[in-house]
C-alpha positions in Angstrom: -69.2 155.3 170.7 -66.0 156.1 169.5 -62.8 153.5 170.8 -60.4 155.7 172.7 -56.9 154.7 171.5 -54.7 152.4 174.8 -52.3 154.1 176.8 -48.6 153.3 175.3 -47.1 150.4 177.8 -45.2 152.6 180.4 -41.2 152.3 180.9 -39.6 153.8 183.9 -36.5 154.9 183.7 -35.5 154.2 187.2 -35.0 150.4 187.8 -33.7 150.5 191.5 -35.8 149.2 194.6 -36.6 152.6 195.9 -39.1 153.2 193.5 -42.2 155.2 195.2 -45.7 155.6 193.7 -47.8 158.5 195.0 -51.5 158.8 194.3 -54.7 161.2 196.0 -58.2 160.8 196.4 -60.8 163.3 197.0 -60.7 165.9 194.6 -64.0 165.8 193.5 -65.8 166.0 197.1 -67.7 169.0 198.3 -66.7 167.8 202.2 -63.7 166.4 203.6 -60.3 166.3 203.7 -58.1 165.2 200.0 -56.1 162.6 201.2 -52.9 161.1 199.6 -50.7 158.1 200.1 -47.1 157.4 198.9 -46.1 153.5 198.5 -42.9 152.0 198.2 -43.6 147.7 197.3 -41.0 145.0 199.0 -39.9 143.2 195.3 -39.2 140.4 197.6 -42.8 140.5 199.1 -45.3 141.0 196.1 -48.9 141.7 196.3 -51.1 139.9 194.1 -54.6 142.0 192.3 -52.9 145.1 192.8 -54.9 147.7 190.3 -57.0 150.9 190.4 -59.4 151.6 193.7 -61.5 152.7 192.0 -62.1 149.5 189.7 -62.1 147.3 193.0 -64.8 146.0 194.8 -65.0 148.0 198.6 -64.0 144.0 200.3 -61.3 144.1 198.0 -59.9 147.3 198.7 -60.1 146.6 202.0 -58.1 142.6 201.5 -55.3 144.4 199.5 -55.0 147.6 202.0 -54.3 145.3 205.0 -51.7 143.1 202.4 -50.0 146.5 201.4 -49.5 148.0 205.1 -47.9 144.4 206.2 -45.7 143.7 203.1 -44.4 147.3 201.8 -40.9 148.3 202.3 -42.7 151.4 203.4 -45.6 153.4 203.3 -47.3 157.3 204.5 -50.5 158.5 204.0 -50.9 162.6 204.3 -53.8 164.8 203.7 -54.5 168.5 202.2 -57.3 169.8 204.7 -60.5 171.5 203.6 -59.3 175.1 205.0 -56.3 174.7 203.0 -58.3 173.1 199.6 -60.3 176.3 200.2 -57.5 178.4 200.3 -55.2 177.0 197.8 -58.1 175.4 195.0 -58.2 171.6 194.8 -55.4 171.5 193.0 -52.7 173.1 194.7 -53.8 170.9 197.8 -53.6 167.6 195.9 -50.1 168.2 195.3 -49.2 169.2 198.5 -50.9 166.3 200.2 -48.6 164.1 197.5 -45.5 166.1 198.2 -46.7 165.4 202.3 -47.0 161.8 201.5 -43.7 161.3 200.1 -42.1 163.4 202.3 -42.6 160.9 205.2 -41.4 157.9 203.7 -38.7 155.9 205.3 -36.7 155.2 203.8 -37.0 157.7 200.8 -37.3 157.0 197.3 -34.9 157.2 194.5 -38.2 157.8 192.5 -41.3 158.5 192.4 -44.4 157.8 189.9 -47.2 160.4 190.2 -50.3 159.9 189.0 -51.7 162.2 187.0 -50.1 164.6 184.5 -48.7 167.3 186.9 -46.0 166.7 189.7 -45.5 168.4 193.4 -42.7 170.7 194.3 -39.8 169.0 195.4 -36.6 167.7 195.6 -37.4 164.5 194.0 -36.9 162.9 190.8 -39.7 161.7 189.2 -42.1 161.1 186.4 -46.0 162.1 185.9 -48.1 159.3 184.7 -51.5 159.7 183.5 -53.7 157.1 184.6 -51.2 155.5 186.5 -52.9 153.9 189.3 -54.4 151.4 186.6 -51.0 150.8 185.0 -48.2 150.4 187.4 -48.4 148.5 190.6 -46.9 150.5 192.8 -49.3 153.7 192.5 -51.8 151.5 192.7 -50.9 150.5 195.9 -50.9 154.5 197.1 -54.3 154.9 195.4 -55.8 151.8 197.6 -54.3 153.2 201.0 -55.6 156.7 200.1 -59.0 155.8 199.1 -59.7 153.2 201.7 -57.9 156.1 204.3 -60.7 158.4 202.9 -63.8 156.2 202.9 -62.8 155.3 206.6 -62.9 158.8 207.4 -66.0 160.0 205.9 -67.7 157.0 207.6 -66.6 158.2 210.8 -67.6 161.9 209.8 -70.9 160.6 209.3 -71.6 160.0 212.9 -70.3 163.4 213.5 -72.5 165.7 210.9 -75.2 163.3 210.5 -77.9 163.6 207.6 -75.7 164.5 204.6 -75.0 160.8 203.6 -71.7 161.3 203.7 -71.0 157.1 204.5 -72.9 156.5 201.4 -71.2 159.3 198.8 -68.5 159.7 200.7 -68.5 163.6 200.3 -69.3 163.5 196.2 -72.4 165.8 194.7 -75.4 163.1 194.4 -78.8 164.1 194.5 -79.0 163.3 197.9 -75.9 165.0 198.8 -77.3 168.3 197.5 -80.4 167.6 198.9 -79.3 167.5 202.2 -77.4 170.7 201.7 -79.9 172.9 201.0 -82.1 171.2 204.1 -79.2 171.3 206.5 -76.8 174.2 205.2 -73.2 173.3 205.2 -70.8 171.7 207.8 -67.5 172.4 209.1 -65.7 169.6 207.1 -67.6 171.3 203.6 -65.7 172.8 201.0 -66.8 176.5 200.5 -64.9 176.9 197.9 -66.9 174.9 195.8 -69.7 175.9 193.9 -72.8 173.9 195.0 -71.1 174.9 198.4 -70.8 178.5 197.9 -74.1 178.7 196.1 -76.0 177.5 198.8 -74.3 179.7 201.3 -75.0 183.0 199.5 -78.7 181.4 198.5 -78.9 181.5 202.4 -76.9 184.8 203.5 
């Protein structure tokens, strides 16, 4: 298998204490809600193990969400809803959800770091960084209080539409996921827009 090549050590031109780090979870879901969160880190309270959700055990996650929501100079979690993903694509919503997230900070940045390689539109100044949440702290921080935010929510969503799994896949396509689609049909909180969604409803008329 061929090595890909590191990322280039990333330098941010901003160097003040309102630096803010914005990140989203969801986009891949067929159900629920995408949810962002927007960080801004306390230099005089760090956090240690700070690093990508997604490489982090579910009792860590959880450890370093309760350590960022007591030590950060400030933090908001926002969401995109599935109406809105369906009428905007996945996309669009992910960036409104960020711009959302940011929007409510208090006090607000200076800066802000967005993962990814494609910004919101705003007012702010502020850098794109691809795979940012594994290489600066502070959108990592925003990726742990969105994901944690998210899995939370499909957990609770599980007791609502019961039989999809959602606790377990948290919305994504498994097998089982799919499987329960074509048994059950789709919920209110599933995406229509999306095409193991939409297929099933036309399958079904």
């Amino acid at each position: 298998m061929e090595q890909k090549e590191p990322l280039p050590p990333y330098v941010c031109a901003y160097s003040g204490d309102l630096l803010a780090g914005v990140d989203e979870v969801g986009r891949g879901p067929l159900a629920g809600d995408v949810v962002a969160a927007a960080v801004i880190l306390d230099p005089q309270r760090p956090i240690e193990g700070l690093a990508d959700s997604k490489a982090l055990s579910e009792k860590k996650r959880e450890e370093l969400f309760g350590q960022i929501r007591e030590r950060a100079l400030c933090f908001a979690v926002a969401r995109a809803t599935v109406g809105e993903i369906d009428r905007l694509n996945i996309l669009h919503a992910s960036l409104l959800a960020m711009r959302r997230a940011v929007e409510q900070l208090q006090p607000q940045p200076e800066f802000v770091l967005v993962d990814g390689n494609r910004k919101p539109d705003w007012r702010y100044d502020c850098d794109t960084v691809v795979k940012g949440d594994s290489r600066i702290e502070v959108i990592a921080a925003a990726s742990i209080l969105a994901k944690v935010t998210r899995d939370r929510e499909m957990v609770a969503l599980d007791r609502k539409y019961p039989g999809y799994g959602l606790a377990q896949h948290k919305g994504y396509p498994t097998k089982t996921h799919l499987q329960a689609l074509k048994r059950l049909g789709s919920s209110p909180i599933h995406r229509q827009s999306f095409a193991p969604v939409r297929q099933l409803v036309m399958e079904l008329g």
